[in-house]
PDB file as gemmi writes it, atoms N, CA and C in Angstrom:
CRYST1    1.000    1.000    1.000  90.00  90.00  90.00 P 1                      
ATOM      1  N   UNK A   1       0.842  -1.179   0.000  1.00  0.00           N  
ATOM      2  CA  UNK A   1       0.000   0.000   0.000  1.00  0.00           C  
ATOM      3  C   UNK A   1       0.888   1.243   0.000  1.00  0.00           C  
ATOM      4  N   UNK A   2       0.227   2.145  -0.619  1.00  0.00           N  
ATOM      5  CA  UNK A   2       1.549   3.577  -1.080  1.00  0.00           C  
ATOM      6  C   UNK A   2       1.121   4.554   0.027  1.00  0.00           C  
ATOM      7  N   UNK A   3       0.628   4.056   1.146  1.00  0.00           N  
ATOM      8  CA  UNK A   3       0.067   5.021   1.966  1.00  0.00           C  
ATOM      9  C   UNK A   3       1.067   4.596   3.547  1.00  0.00           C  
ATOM     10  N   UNK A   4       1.781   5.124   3.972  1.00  0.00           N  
ATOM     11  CA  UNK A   4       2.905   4.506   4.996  1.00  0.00           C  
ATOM     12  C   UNK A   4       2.046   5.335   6.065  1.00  0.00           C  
ATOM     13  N   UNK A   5       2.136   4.646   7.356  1.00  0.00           N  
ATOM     14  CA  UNK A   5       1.962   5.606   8.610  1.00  0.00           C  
ATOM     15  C   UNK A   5       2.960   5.066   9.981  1.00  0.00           C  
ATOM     16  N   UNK A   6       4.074   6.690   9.850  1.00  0.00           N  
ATOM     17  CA  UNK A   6       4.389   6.777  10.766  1.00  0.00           C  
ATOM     18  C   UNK A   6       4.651   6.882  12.129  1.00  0.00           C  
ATOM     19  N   UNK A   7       3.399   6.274  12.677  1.00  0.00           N  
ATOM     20  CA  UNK A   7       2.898   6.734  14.012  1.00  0.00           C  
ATOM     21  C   UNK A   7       4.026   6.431  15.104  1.00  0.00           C  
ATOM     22  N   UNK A   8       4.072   4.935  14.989  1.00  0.00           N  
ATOM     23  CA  UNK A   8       5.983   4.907  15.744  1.00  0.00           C  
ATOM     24  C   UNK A   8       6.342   5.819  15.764  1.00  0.00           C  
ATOM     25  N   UNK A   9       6.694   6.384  14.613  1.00  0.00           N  
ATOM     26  CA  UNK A   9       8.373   6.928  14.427  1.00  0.00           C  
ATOM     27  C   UNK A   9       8.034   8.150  15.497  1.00  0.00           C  
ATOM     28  N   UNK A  10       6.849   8.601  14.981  1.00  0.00           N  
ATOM     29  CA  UNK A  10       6.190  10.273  16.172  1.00  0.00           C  
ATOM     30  C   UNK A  10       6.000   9.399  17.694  1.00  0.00           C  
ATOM     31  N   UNK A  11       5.915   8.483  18.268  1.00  0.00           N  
ATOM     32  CA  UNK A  11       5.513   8.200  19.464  1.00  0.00           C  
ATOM     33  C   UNK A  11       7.183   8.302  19.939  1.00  0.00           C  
ATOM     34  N   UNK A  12       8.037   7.629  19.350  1.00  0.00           N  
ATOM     35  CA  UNK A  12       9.571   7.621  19.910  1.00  0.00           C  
ATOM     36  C   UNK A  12       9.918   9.296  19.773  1.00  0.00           C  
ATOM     37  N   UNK A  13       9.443  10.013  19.008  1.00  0.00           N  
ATOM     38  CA  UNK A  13      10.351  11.129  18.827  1.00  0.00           C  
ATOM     39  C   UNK A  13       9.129  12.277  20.488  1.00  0.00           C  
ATOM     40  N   UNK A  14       8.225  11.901  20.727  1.00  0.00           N  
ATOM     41  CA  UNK A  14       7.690  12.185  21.926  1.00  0.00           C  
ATOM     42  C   UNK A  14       7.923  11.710  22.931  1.00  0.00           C  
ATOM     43  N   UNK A  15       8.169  10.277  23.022  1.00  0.00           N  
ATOM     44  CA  UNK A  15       8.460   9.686  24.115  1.00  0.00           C  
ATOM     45  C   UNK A  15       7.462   9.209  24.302  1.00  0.00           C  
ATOM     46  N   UNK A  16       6.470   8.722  24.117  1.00  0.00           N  
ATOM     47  CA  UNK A  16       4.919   8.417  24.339  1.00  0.00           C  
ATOM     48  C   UNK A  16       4.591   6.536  24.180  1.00  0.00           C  
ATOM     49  N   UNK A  17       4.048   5.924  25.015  1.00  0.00           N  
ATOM     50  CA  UNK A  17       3.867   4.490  24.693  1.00  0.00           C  
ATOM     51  C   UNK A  17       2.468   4.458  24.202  1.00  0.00           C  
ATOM     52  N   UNK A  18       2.298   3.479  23.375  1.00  0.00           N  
ATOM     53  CA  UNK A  18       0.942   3.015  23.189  1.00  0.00           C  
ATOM     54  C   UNK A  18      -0.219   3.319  24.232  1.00  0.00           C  
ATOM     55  N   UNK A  19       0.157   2.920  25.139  1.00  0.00           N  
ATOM     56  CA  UNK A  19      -1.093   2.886  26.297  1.00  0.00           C  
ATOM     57  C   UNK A  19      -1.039   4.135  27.153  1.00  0.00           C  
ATOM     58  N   UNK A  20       0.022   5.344  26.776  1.00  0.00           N  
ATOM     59  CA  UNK A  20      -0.265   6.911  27.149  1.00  0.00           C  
ATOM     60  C   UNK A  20      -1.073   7.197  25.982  1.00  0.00           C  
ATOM     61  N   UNK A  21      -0.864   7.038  24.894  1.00  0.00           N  
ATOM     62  CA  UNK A  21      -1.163   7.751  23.430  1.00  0.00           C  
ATOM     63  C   UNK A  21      -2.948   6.968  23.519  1.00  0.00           C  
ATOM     64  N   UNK A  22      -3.070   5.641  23.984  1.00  0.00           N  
ATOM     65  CA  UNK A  22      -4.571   4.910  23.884  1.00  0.00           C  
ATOM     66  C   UNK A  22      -5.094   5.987  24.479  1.00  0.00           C  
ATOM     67  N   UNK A  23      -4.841   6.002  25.875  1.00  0.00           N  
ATOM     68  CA  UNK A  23      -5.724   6.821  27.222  1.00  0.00           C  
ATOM     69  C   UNK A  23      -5.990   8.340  26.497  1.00  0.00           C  
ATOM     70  N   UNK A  24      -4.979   9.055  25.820  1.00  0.00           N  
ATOM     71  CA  UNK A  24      -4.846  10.346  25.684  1.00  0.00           C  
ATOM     72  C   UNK A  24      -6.451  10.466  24.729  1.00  0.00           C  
ATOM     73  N   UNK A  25      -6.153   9.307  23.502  1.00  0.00           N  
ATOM     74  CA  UNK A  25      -7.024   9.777  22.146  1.00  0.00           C  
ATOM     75  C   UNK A  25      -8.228   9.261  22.553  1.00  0.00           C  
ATOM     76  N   UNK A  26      -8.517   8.668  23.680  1.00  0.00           N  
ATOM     77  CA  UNK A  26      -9.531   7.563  24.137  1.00  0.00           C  
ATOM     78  C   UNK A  26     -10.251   6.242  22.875  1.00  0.00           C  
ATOM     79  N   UNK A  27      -8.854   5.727  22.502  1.00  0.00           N  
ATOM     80  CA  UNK A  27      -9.135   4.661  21.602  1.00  0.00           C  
ATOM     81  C   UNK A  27      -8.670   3.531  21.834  1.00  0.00           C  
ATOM     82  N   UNK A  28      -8.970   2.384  21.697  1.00  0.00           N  
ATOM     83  CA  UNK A  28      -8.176   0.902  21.983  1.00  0.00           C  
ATOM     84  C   UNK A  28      -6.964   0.164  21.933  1.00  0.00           C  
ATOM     85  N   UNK A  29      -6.633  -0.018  22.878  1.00  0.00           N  
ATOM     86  CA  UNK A  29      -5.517  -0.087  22.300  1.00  0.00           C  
ATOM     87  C   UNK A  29      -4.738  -1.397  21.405  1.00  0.00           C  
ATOM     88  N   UNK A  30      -5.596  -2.291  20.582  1.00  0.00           N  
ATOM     89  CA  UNK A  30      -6.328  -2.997  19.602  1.00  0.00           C  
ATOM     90  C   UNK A  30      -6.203  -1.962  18.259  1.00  0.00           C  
ATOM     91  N   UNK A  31      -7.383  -0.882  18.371  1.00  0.00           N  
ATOM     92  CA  UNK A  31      -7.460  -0.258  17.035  1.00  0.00           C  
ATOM     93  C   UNK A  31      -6.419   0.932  17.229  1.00  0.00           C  
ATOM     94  N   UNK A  32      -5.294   1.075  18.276  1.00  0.00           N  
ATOM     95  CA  UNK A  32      -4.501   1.958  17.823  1.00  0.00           C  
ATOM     96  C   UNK A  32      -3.278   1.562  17.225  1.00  0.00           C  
ATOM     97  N   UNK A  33      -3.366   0.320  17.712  1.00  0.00           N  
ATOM     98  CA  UNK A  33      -2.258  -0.869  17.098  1.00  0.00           C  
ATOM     99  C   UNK A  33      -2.145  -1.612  15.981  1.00  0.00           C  
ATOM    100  N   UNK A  34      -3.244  -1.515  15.221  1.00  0.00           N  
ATOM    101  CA  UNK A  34      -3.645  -1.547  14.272  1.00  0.00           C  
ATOM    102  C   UNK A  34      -3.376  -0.606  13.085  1.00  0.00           C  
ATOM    103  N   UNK A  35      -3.538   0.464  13.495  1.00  0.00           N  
ATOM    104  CA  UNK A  35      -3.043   2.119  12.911  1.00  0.00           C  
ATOM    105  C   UNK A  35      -1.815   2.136  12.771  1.00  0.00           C  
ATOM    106  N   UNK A  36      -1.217   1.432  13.744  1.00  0.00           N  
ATOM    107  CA  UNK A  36       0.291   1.906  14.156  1.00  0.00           C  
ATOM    108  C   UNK A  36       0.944   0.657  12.807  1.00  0.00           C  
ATOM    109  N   UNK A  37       0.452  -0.182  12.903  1.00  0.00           N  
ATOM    110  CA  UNK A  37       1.102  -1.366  12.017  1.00  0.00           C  
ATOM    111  C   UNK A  37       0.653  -1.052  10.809  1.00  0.00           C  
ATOM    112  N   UNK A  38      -0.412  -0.263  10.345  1.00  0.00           N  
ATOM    113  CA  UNK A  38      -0.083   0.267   9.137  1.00  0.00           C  
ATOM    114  C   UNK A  38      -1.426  -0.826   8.221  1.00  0.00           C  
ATOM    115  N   UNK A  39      -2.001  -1.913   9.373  1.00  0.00           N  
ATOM    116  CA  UNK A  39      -2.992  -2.660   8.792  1.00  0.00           C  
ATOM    117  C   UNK A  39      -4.569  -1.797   8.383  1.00  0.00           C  
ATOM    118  N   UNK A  40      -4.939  -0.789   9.126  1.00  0.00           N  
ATOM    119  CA  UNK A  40      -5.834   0.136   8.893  1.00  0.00           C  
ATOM    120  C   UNK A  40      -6.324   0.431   7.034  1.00  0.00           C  
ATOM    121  N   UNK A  41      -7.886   0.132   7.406  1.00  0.00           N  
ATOM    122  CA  UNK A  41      -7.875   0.748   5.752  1.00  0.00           C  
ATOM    123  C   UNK A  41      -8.155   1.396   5.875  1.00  0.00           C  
ATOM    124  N   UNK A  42      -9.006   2.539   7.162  1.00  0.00           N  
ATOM    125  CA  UNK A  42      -9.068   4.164   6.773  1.00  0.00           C  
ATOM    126  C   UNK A  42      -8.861   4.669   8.385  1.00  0.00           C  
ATOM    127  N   UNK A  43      -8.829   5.434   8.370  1.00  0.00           N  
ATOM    128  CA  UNK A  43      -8.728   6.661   9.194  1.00  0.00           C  
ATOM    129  C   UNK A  43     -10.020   7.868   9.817  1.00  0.00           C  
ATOM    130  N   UNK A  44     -10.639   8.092  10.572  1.00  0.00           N  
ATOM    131  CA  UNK A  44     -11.120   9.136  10.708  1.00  0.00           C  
ATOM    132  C   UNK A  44     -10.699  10.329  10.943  1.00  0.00           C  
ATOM    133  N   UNK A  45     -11.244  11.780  10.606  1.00  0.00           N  
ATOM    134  CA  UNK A  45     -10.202  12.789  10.442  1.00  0.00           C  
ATOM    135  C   UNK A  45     -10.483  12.861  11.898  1.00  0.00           C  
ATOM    136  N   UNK A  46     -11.501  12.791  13.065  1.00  0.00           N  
ATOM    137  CA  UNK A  46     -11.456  13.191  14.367  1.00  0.00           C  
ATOM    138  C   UNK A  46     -10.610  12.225  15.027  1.00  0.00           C  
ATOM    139  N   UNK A  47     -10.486  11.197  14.516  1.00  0.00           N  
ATOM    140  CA  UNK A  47      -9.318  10.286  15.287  1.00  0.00           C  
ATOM    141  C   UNK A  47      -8.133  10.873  14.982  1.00  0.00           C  
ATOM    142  N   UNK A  48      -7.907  10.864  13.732  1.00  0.00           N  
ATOM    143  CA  UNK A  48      -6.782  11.836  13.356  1.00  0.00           C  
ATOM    144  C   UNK A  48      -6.196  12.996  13.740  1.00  0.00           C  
ATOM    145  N   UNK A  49      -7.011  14.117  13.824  1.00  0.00           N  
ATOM    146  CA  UNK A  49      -7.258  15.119  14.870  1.00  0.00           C  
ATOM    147  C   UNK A  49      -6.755  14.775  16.382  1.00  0.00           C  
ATOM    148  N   UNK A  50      -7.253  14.088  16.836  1.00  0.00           N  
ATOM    149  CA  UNK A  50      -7.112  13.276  18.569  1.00  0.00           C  
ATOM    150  C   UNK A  50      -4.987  13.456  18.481  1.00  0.00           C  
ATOM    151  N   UNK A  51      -5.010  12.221  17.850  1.00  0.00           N  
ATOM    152  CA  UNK A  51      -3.600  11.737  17.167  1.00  0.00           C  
ATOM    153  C   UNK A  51      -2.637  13.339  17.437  1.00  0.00           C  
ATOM    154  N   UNK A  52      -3.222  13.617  16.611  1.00  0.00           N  
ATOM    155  CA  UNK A  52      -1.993  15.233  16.347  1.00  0.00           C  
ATOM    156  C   UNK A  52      -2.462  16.056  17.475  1.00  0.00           C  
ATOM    157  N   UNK A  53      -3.006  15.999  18.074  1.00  0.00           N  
ATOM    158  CA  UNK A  53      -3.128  16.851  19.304  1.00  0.00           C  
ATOM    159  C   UNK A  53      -2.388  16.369  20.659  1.00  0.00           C  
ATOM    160  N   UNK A  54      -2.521  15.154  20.369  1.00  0.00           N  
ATOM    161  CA  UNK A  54      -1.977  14.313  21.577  1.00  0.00           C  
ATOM    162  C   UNK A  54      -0.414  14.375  21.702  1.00  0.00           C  
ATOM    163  N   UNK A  55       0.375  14.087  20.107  1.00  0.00           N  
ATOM    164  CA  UNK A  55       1.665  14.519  19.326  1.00  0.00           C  
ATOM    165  C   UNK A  55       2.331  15.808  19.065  1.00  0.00           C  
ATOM    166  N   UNK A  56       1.369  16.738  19.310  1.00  0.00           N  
ATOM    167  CA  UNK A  56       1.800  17.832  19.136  1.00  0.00           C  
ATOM    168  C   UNK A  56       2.501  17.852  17.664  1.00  0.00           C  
ATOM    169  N   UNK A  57       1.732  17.486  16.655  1.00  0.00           N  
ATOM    170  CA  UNK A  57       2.066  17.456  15.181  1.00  0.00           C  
ATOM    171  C   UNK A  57       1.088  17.049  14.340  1.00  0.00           C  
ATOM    172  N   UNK A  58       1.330  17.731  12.887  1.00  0.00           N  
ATOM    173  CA  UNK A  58       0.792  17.371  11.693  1.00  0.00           C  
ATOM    174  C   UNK A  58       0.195  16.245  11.317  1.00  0.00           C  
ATOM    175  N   UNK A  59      -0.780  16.316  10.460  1.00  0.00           N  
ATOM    176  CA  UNK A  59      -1.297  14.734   9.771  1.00  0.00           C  
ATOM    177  C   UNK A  59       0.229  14.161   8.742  1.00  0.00           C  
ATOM    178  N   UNK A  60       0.867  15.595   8.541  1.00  0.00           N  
ATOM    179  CA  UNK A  60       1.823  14.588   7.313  1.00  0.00           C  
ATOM    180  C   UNK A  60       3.076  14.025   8.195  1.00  0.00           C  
ATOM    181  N   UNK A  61       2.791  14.577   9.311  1.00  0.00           N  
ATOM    182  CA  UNK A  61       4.669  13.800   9.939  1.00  0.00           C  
ATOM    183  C   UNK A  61       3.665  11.947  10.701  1.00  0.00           C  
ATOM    184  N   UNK A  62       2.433  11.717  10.456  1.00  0.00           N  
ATOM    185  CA  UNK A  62       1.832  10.723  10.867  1.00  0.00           C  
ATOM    186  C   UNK A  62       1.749   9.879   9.458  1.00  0.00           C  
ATOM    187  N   UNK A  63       1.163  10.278   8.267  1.00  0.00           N  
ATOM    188  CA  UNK A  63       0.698   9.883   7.220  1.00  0.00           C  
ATOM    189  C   UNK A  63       1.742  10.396   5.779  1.00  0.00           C  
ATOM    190  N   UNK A  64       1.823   9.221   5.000  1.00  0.00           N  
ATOM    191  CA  UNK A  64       3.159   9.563   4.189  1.00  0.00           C  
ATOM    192  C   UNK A  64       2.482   8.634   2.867  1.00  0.00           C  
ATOM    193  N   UNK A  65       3.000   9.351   1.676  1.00  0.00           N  
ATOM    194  CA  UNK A  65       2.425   8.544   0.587  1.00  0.00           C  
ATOM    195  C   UNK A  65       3.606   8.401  -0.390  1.00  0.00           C  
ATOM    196  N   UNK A  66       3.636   6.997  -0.556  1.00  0.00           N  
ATOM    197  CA  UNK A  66       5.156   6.429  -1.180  1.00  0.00           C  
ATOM    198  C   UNK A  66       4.611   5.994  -2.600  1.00  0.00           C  
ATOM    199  N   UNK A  67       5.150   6.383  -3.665  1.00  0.00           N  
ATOM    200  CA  UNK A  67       4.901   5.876  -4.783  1.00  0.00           C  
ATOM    201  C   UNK A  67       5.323   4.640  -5.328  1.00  0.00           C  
TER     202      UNK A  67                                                      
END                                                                             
């Protein structure tokens, strides 16, 4: 899929574990792990939203499109 998501790479560059980042966005930590592995076929923009607020960053330093 040409659609990569970095969510790792932003949780290490915060310092943030899965289960701070679950509690923060109030999502599962199942379907955030899911996101994170890149198995996700879509996204909501308010989850998304959640995400970058929680990160203190952009949708594009989360979401990357590889040709």
């Amino acid at each position: 899929m040409p659609i990569i998501v970095n969510l790792d790479v932003m949780m290490a560059k915060r310092k943030m574990s899965l289960n701070e980042l679950s509690e923060k966005v109030d999502l599962t930590l199942s379907n955030l792990s899911i996101l994170k592995t890149g198995k996700a076929k879509a996204v909501r923009f308010s989850t998304l939203e959640s995400i970058c607020k929680a990160l203190n960053c952009q949708p594009g330093d989360i979401l990357e499109f590889v040709d």
